[in-house]
RONUDO-820631 format. One record per residue (C-alpha): z, x, y; residue in one letter. Coordinates in nm, 2 decimals, always signed. Example, Ala and Ser with C-alpha at 12.3 -4.5 7.8 and 13.67 -1.06 7.14 Angstrom:
residues 2
> +0.78, +1.23, -0.45, A .
> +0.71, +1.37, -0.11, S .
END
This chain:
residues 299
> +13.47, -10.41, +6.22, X .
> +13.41, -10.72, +6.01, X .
> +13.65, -10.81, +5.76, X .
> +13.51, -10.83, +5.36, X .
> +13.44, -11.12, +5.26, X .
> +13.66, -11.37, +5.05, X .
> +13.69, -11.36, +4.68, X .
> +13.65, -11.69, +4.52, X .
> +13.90, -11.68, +4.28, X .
> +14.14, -11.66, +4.58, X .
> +14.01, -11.94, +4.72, X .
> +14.06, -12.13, +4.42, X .
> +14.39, -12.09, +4.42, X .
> +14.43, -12.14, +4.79, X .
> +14.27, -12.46, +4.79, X .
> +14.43, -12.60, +4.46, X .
> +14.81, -12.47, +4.63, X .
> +14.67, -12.64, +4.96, X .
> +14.66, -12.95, +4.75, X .
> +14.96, -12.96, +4.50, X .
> +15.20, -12.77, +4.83, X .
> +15.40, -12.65, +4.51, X .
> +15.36, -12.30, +4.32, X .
> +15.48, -12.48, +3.98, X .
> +15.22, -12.74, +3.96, X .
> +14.92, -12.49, +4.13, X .
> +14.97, -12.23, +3.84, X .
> +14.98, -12.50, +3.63, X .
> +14.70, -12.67, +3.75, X .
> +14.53, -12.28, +3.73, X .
> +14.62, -12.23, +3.39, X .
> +14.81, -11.94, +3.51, X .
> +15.18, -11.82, +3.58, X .
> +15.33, -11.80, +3.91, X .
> +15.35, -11.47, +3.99, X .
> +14.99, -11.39, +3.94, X .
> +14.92, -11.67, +4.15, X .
> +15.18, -11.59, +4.46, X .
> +14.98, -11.21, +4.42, X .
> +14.63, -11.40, +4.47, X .
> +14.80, -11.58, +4.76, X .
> +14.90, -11.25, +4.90, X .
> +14.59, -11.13, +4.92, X .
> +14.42, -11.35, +5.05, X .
> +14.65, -11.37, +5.33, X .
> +14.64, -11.00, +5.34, X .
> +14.23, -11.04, +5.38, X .
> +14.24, -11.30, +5.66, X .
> +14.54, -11.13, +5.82, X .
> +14.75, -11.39, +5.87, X .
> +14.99, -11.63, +5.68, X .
> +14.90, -11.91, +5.52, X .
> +15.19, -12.10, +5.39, X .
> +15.51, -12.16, +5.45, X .
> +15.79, -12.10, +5.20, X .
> +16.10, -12.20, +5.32, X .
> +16.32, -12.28, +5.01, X .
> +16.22, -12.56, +4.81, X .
> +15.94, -12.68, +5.02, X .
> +15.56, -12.52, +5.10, X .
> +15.33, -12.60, +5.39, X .
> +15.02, -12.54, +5.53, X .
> +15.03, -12.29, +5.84, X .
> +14.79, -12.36, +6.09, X .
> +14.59, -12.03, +5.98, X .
> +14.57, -12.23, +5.62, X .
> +14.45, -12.58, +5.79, X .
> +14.17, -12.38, +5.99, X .
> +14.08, -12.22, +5.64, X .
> +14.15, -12.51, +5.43, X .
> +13.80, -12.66, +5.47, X .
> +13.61, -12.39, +5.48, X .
> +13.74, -12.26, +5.13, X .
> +13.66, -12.60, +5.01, X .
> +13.30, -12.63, +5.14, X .
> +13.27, -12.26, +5.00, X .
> +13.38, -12.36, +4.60, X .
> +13.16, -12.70, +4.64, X .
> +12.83, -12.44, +4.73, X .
> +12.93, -12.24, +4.45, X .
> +12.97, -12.48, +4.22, X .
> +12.65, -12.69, +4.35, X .
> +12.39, -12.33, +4.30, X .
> +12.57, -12.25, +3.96, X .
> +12.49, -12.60, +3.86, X .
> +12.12, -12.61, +4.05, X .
> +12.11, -12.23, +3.84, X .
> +12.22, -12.37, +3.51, X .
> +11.93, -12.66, +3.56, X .
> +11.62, -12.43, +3.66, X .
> +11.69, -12.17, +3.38, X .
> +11.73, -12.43, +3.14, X .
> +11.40, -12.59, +3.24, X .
> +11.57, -12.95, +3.34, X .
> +11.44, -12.95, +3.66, X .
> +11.17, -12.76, +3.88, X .
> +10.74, -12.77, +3.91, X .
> +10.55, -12.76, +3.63, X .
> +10.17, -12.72, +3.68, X .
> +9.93, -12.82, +3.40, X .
> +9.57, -12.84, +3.37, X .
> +9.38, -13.09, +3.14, X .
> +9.07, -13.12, +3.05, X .
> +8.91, -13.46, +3.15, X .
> +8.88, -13.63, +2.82, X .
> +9.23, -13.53, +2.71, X .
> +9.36, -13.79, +2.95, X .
> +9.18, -14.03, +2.71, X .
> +9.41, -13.89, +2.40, X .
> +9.69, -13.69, +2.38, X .
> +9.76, -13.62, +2.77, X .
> +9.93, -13.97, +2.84, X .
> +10.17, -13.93, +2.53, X .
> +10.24, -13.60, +2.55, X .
> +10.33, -13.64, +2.96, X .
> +10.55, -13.95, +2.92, X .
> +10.75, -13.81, +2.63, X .
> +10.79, -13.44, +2.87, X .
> +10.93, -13.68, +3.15, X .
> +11.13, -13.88, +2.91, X .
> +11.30, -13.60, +2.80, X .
> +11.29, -13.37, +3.13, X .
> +11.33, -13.64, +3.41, X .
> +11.40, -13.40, +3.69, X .
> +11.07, -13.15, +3.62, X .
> +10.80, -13.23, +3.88, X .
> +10.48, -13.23, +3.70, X .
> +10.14, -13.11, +3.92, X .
> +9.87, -13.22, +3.69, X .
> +9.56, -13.03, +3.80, X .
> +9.24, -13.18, +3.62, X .
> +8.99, -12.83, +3.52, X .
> +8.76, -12.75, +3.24, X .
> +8.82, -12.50, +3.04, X .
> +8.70, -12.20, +3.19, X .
> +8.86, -12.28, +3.52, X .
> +9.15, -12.35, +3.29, X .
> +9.16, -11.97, +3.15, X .
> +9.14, -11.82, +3.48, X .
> +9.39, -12.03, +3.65, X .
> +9.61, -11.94, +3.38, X .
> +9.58, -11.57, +3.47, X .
> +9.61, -11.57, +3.81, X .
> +9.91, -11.79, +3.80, X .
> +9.79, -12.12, +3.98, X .
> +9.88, -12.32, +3.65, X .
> +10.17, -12.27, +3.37, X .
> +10.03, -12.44, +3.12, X .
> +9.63, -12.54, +3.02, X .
> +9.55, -12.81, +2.79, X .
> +9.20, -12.76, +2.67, X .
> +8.92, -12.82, +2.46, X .
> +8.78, -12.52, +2.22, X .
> +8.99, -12.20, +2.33, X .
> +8.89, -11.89, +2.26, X .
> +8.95, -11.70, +1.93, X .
> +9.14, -11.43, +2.15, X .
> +9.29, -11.39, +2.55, X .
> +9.40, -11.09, +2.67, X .
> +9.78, -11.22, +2.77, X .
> +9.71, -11.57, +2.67, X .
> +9.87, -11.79, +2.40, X .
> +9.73, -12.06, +2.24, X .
> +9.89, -12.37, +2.03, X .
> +9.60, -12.57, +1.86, X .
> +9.72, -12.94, +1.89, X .
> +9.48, -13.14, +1.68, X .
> +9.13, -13.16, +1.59, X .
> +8.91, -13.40, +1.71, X .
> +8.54, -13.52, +1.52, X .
> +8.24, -13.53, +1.74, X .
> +8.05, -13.84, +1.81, X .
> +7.69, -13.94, +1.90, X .
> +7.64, -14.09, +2.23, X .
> +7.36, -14.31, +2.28, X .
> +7.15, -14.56, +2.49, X .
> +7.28, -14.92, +2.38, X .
> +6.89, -14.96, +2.33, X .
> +6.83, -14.65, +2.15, X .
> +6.68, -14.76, +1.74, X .
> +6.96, -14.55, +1.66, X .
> +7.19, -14.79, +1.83, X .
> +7.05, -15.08, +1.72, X .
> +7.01, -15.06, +1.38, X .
> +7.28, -15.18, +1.14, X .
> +7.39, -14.85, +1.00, X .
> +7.69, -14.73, +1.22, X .
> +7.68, -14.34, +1.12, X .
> +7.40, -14.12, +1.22, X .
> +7.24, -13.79, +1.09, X .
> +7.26, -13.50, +1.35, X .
> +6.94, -13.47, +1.23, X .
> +6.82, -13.77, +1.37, X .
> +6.88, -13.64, +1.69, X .
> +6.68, -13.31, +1.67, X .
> +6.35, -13.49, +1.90, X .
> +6.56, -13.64, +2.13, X .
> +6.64, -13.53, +2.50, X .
> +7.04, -13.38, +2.55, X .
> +7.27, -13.43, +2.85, X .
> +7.54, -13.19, +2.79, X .
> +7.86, -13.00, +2.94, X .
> +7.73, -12.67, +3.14, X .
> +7.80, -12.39, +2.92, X .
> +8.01, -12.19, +3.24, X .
> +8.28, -12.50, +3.27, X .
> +8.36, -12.48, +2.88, X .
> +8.18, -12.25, +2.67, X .
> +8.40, -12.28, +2.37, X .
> +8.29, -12.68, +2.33, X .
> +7.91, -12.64, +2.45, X .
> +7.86, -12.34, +2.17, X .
> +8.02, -12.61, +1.92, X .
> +7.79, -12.90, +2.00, X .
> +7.49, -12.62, +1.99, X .
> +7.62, -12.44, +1.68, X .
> +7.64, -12.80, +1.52, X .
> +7.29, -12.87, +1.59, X .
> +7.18, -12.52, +1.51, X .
> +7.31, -12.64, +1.15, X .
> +7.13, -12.93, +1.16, X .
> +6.81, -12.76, +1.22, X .
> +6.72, -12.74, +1.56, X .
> +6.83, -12.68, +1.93, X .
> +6.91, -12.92, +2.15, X .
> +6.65, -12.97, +2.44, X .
> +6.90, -13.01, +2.72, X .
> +6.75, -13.27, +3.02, X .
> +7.05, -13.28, +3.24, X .
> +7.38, -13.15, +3.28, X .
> +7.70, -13.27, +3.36, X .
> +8.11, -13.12, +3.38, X .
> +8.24, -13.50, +3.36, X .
> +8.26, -13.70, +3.07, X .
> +8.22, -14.01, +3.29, X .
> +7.92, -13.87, +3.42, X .
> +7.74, -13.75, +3.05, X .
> +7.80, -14.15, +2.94, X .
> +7.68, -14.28, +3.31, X .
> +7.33, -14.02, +3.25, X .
> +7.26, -14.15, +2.86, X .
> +7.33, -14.54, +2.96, X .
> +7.05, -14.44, +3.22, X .
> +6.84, -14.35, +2.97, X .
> +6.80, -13.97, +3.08, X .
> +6.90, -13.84, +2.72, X .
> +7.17, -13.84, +2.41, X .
> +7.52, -13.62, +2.38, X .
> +7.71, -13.50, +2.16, X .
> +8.14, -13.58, +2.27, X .
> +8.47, -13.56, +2.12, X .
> +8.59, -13.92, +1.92, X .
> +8.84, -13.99, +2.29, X .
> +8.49, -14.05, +2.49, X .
> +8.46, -14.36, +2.33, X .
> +8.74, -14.53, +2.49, X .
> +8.49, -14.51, +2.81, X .
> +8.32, -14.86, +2.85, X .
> +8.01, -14.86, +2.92, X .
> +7.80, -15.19, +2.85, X .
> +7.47, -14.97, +2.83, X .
> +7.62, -14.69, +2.62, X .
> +7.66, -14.66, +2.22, X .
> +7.89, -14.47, +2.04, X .
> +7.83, -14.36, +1.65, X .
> +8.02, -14.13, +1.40, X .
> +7.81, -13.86, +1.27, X .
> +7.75, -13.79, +0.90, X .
> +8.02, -13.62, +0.71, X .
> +8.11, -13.33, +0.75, X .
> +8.10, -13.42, +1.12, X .
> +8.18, -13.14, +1.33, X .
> +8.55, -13.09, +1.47, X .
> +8.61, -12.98, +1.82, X .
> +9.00, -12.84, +1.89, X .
> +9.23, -12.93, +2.17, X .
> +9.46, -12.69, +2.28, X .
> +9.74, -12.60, +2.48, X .
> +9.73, -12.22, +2.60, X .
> +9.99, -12.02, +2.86, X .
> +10.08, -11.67, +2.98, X .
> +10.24, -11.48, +2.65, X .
> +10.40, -11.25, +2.89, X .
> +10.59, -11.55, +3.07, X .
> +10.92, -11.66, +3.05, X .
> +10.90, -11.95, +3.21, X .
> +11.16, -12.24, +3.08, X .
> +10.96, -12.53, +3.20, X .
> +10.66, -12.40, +2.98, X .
> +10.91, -12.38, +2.67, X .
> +11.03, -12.74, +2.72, X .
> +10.68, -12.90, +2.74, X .
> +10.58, -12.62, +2.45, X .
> +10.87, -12.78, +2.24, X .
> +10.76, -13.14, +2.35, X .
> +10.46, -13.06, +2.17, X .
> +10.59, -13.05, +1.81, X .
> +10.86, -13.32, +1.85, X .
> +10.76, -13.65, +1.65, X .
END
């Protein structure tokens, strides 16, 4: 029959007598009196079945039960004392994996910033950063392969999603460096220039929210937007235009892409805005999330 196993706070005062070999200084020590602490001694002893101590007058000593258990108590307390504090860390959100998607271009705005002040504060959080467009974004957020989802244009309602608007960014033209739009002095264009001109744009499945923007915009403007080619990177869209296939349409960030055949102009106010986003599970719990979440609205 196995014997139950030992209560900690027995052990605690086992190993702290162990150490001071005097009842005076261990109940001291324990913040206790002696009597409650010779009971704890007791039974303990009564538990493993054998004496522990000596107690000839004046003097107390380990009995060779108490050296074999000495160690063992002591690796047992450390454990304890390790998991509360490894507890203490992961349910504060100082330390586990967080996994965030980005959009692409927000690594060209507020993803850098936002990351190093997160690590600043949280040095011990591992952070998977999982580049995704929007869409893949939503759904990864539902099916749990990401925590949080930085994105552009969310949508006006999720079932079981959240969403934190972050700032809003102005759209920007995107031309051929030899394009007369280009090249002409003035350094803000009409949308309405570009009604006759050819589009490369973002595939409406990989972020719906931002390609309905660019075609609501030009829908304002007067026409729609005859789209030559297609493309989910923002890297790519600037590479197609400095090839001469068409014009875009991007958020202000693109610009920081530098491409010697591609031109960048504002559009005339009121240019049109496009949101960035963070978004997460509104069910969740998830203390990691909450930290980065209150990253987001620290100066």
């Amino acid at each position: 029959m196995e014997r139950p196993e030992l209560p900690l706070p027995q052990l605690h005062a086992f190993v702290v007598l162990a150490e001071e070999l005097h009842f005076g200084h261990a109940a001291t020590r324990l913040g206790i009196a002696q009597p409650p602490l010779s009971q704890q001694i007791r039974r303990l002893e009564e538990k493993v079945g054998h004496t522990l101590f000596t107690r000839p007058p004046g003097r107390v000593s380990l009995t060779p039960a108490g050296r074999e258990l000495l160690p063992a108590a002591r690796q047992a307390l450390t454990g304890l004392a390790q998991g509360l504090a490894a507890a203490r860390a992961v349910g504060s959100g100082r330390t586990g994996r967080l996994r965030v998607g980005f959009a692409a271009s927000l690594a060209l705005t507020v993803l850098p910033g936002l990351l190093g002040a997160h690590r600043h504060r949280f040095p011990g959080v591992e952070l998977d950063i999982r580049e995704m467009t929007t869409a893949p974004q939503l759904a990864a957020l539902r099916d749990g392969t990401i925590d949080v989802g930085l994105l552009r244009e969310p949508p006006a309602a999720a079932e079981g999603l959240a969403f934190r608007t972050l700032l809003g960014e102005p759209l920007v033209a995107v031309l051929p460096s030899g394009h007369p739009l280009a090249t002409r002095r003035r350094t803000v264009v009409s949308l309405g220039d570009l009604a006759d001109q050819p589009f490369v744009l973002l595939p409406r499945e990989a972020g719906p929210g931002l390609h309905d923007r660019i075609t609501s915009a030009c829908a304002g403007a007067g026409f729609t937007p005859r789209v030559a080619q297609h493309a989910v990177e923002w890297q790519t869209v600037c590479a197609l235009v400095e090839a001469g296939l068409g014009v875009s349409l991007a958020p202000a960030a693109i610009r920081r892409i530098r491409l010697k055949g591609v031109a960048f102009r504002r559009l005339q106010p009121p240019a049109p805005q496009t949101t960035v986003a963070a978004a997460w599970r509104s069910d969740g719990t998830n203390p990691l999330v909450t930290n980065l979440l209150a990253t987001m609205t620290c100066p």
